[in-house]
C-alpha positions as CSV (number, residue, x, y, z in Angstrom):
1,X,1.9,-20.2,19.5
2,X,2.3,-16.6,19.5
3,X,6.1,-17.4,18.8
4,X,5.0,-18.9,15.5
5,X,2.9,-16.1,14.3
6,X,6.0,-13.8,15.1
7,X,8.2,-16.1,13.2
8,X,5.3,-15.5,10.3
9,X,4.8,-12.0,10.6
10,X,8.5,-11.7,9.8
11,X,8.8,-14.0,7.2
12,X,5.8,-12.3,5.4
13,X,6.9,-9.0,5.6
14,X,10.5,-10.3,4.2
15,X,8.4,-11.7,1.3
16,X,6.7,-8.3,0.7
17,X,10.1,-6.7,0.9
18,X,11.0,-8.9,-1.8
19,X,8.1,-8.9,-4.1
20,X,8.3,-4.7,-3.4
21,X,11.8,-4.5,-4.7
22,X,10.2,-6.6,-8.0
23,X,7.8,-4.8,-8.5
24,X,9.6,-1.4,-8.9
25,X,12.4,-3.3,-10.9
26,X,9.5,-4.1,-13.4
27,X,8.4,-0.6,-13.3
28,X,12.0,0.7,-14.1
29,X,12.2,-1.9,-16.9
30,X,8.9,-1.1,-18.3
31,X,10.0,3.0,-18.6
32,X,13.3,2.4,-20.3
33,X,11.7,-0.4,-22.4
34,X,9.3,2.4,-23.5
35,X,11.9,5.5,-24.1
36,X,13.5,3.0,-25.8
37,X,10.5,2.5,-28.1
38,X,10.2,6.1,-28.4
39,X,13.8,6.4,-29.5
40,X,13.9,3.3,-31.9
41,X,10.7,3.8,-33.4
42,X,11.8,1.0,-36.2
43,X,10.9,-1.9,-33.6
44,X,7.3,-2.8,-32.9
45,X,5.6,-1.5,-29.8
46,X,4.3,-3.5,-27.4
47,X,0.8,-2.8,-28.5
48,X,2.0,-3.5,-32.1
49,X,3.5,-6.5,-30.9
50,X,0.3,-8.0,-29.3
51,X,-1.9,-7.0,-32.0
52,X,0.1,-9.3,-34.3
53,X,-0.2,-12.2,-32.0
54,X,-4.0,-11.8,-31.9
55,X,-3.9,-11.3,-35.7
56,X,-3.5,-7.8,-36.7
57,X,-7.2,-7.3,-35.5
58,X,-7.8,-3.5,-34.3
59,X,-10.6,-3.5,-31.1
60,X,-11.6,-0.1,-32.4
């Protein structure tokens, strides 16, 4: 038995490995998605972009 939790102690921690290594890539990709934004001010922001899907509503 304890094998088995060893065997799953390793495999979870290789899981948060990878789900750690995603998580920064998104993090990365969300800064250069918004200097982009900054330095192509043409395009919608994300905001923007989701205020037109809900209908161009403001919550203010």
């Amino acid at each position: 038995m304890d094998e088995k939790v060893a065997e799953r102690i390793k495999n979870n921690k290789g899981i948060l490995r990878q789900l750690t290594a995603l998580n920064n890539e998104v993090k990365e990709l969300k800064s250069r998605v918004k200097a982009l934004e900054k330095r192509d001010s043409c395009y919608l922001t994300e905001e923007e972009l989701l205020r037109e899907k809900v209908g161009g509503t403001d919550p203010d």
